[in-house]
ZADREN-303018 format. One record per atom (N, C-alpha, C): atom name; x, y, z; residue number from 0. Coordinates in nm, 4 decimals, always signed. Atoms other than C-alpha are relative to their C-alpha. Layout:
N
atom|x|y|z|n
CA|X|Y|Z|NUM;
...
This chain:
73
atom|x|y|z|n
N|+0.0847|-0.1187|+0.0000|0;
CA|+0.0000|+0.0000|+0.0000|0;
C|+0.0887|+0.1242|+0.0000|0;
N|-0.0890|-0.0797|+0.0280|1;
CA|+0.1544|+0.3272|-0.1190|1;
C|-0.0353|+0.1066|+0.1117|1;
N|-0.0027|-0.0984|-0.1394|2;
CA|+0.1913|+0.5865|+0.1884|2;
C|-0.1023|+0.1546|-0.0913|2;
N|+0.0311|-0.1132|+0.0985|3;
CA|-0.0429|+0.8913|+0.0835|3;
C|+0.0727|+0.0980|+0.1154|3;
N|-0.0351|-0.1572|-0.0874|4;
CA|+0.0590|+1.2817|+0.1913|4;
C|-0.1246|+0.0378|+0.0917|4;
N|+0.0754|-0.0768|-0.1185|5;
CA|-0.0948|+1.4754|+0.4640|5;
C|+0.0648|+0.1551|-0.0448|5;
N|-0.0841|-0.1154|-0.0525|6;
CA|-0.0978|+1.8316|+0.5091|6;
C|-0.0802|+0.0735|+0.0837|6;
N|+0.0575|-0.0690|-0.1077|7;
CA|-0.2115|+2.0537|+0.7685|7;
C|-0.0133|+0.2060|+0.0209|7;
N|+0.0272|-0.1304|+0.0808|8;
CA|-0.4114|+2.3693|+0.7303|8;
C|-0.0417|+0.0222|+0.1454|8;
N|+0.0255|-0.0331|-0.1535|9;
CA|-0.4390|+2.6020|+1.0334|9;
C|-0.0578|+0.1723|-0.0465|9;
N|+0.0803|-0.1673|+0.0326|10;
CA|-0.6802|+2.9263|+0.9835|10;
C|+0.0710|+0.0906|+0.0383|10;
N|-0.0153|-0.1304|-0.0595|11;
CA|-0.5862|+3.2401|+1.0388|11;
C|-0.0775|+0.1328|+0.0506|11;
N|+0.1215|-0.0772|-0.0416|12;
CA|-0.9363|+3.4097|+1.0325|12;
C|-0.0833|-0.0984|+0.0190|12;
N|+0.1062|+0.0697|-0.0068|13;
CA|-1.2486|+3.3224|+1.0661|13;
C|-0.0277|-0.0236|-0.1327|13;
N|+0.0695|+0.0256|+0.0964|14;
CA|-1.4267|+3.1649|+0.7742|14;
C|+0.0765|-0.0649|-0.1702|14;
N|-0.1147|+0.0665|+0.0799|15;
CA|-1.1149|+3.0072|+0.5925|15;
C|-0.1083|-0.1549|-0.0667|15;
N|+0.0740|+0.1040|+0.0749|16;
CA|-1.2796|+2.7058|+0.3473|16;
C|+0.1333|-0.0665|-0.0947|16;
N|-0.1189|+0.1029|+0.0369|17;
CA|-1.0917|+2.3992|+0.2335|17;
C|-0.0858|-0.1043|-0.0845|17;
N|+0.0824|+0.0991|+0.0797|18;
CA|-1.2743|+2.2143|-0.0725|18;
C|+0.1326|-0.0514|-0.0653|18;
N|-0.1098|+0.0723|+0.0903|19;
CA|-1.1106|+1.9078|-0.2118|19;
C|-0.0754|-0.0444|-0.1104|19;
N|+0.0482|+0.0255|+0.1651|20;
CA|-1.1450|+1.7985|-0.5644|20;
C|+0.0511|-0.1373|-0.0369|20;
N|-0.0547|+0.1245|+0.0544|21;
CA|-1.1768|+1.4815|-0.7332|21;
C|+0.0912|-0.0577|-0.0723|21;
N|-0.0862|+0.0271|+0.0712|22;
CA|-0.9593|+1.2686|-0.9271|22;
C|-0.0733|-0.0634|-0.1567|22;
N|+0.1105|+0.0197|+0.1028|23;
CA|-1.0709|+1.1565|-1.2769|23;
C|-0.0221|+0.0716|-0.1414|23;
N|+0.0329|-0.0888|+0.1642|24;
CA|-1.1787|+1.3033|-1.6363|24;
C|-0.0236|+0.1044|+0.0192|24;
N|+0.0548|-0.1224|-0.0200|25;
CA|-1.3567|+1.5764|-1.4925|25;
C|+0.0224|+0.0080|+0.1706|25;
N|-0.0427|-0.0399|-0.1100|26;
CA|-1.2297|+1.7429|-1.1904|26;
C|-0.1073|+0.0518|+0.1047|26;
N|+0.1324|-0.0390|-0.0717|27;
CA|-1.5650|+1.8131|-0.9102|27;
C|+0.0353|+0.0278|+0.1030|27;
N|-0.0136|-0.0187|-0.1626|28;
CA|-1.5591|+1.9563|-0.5971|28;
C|-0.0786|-0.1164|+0.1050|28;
N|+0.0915|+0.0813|-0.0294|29;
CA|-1.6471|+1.6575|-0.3414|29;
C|-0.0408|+0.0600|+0.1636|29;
N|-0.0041|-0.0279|-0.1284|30;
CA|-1.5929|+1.8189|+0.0086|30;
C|-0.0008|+0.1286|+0.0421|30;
N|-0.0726|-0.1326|-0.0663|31;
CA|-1.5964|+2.1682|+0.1748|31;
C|+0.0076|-0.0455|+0.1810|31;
N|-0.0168|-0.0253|-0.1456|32;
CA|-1.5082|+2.2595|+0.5494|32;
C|+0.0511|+0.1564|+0.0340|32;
N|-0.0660|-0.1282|-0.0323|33;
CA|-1.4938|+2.5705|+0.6736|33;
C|+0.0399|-0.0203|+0.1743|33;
N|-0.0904|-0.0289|-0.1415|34;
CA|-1.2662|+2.6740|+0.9580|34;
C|+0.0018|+0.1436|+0.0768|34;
N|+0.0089|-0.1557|-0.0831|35;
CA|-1.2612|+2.9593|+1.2163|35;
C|+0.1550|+0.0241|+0.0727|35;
N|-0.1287|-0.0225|-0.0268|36;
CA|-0.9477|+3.1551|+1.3408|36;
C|+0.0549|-0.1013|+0.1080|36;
N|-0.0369|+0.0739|-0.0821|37;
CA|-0.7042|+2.9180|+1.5182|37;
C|-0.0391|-0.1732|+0.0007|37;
N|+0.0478|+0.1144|+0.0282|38;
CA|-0.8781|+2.5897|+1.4058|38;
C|+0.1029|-0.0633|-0.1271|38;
N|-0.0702|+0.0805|+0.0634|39;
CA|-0.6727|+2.2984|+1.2790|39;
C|-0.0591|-0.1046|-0.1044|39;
N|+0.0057|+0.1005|+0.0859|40;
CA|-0.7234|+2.0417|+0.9939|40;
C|+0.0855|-0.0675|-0.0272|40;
N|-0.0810|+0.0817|+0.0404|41;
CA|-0.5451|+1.7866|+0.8955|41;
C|-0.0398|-0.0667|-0.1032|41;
N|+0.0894|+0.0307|+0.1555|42;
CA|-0.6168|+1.6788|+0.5261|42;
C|+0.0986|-0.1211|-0.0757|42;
N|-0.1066|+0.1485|+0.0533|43;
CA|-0.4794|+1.3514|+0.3249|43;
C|-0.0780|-0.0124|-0.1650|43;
N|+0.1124|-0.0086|+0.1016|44;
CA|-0.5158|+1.3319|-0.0072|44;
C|+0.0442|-0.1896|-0.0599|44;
N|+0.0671|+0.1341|+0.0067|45;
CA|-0.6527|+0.9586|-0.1715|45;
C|-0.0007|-0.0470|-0.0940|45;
N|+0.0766|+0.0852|+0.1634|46;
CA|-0.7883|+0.7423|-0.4336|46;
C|-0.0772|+0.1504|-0.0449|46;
N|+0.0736|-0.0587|+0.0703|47;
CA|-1.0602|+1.0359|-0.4575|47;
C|+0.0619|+0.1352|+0.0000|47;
N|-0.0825|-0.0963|+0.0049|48;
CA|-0.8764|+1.3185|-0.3813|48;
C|+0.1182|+0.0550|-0.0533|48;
N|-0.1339|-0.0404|+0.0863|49;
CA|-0.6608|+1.5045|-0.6068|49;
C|+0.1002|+0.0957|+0.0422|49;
N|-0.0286|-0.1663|-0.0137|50;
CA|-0.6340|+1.8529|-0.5019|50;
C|-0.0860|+0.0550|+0.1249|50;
N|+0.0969|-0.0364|-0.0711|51;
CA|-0.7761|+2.0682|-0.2785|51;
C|+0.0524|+0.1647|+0.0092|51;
N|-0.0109|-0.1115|+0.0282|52;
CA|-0.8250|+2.4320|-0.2939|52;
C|-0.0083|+0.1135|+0.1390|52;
N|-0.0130|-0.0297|-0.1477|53;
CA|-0.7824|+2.6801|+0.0225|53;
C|-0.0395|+0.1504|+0.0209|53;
N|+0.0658|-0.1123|-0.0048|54;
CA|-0.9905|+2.9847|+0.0693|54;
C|+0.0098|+0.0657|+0.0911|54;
N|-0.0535|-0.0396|-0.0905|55;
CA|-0.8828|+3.2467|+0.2853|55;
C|+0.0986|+0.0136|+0.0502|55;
N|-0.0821|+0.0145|-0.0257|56;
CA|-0.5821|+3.3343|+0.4996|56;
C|+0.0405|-0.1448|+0.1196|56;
N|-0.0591|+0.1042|-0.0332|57;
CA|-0.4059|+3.0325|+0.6307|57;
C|+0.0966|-0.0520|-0.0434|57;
N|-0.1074|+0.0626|+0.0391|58;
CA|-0.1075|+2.8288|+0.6980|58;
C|-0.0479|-0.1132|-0.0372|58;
N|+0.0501|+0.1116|+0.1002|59;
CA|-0.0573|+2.5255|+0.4817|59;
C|+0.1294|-0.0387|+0.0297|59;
N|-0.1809|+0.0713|-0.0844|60;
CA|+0.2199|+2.2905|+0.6272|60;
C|+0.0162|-0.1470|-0.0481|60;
N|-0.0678|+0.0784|+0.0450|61;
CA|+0.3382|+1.9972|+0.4467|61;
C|+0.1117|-0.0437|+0.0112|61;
N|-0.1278|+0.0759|+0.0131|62;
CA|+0.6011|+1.7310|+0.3668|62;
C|+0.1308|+0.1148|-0.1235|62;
N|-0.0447|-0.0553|+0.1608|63;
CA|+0.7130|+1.9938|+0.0632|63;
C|+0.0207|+0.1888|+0.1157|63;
N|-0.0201|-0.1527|-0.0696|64;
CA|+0.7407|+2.3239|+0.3577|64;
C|-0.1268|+0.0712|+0.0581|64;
N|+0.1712|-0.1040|+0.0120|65;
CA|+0.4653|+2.6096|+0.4278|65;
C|+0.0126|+0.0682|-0.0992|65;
N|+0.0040|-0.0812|+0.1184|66;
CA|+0.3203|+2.8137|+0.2147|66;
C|-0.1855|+0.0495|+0.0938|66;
N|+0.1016|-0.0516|-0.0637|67;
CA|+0.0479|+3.0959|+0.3580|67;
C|-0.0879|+0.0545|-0.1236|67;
N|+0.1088|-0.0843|+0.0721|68;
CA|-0.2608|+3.1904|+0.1901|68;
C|-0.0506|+0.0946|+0.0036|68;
N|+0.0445|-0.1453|-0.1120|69;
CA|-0.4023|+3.5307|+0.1699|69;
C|-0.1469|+0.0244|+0.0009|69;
N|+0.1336|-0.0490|-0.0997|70;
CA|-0.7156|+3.6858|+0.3546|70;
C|-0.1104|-0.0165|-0.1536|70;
N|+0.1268|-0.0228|+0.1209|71;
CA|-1.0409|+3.6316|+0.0903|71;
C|-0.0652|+0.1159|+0.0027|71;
N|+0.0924|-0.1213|+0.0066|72;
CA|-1.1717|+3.9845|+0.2153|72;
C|+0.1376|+0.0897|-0.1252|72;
């Protein structure tokens, strides 16, 4: 069984949103979650999971470094 990635998304405001996207011919959004300032996730991506897109300011902490997102207002 091949090890999948993790990465870990930590809000910075309120109302930060984390939709992941399928894998496949046509790419669909299958999941959202929204997050409030200071709230952690921890996200893995899968068989169905390709991608996942990150709305709002937040850190984004991976095997590959961080990388911060900025504020959606």
């Amino acid at each position: 069984m091949a090890q999948t990635e993790y990465i870990v998304i930590r809000a910075q405001e309120d109302g930060v949103n984390v939709i992941g996207l399928t894998r496949g011919n046509d790419t669909k959004f299958h999941h959202t979650e929204k997050l409030d300032k200071g709230e952690v996730m921890i996200a893995q991506f899968t068989e169905h999971t390709s991608a996942m897109k990150i709305r709002g300011k937040a850190e984004i902490h991976s095997a590959h470094g961080m990388v911060e997102s900025e504020s959606k207002k």
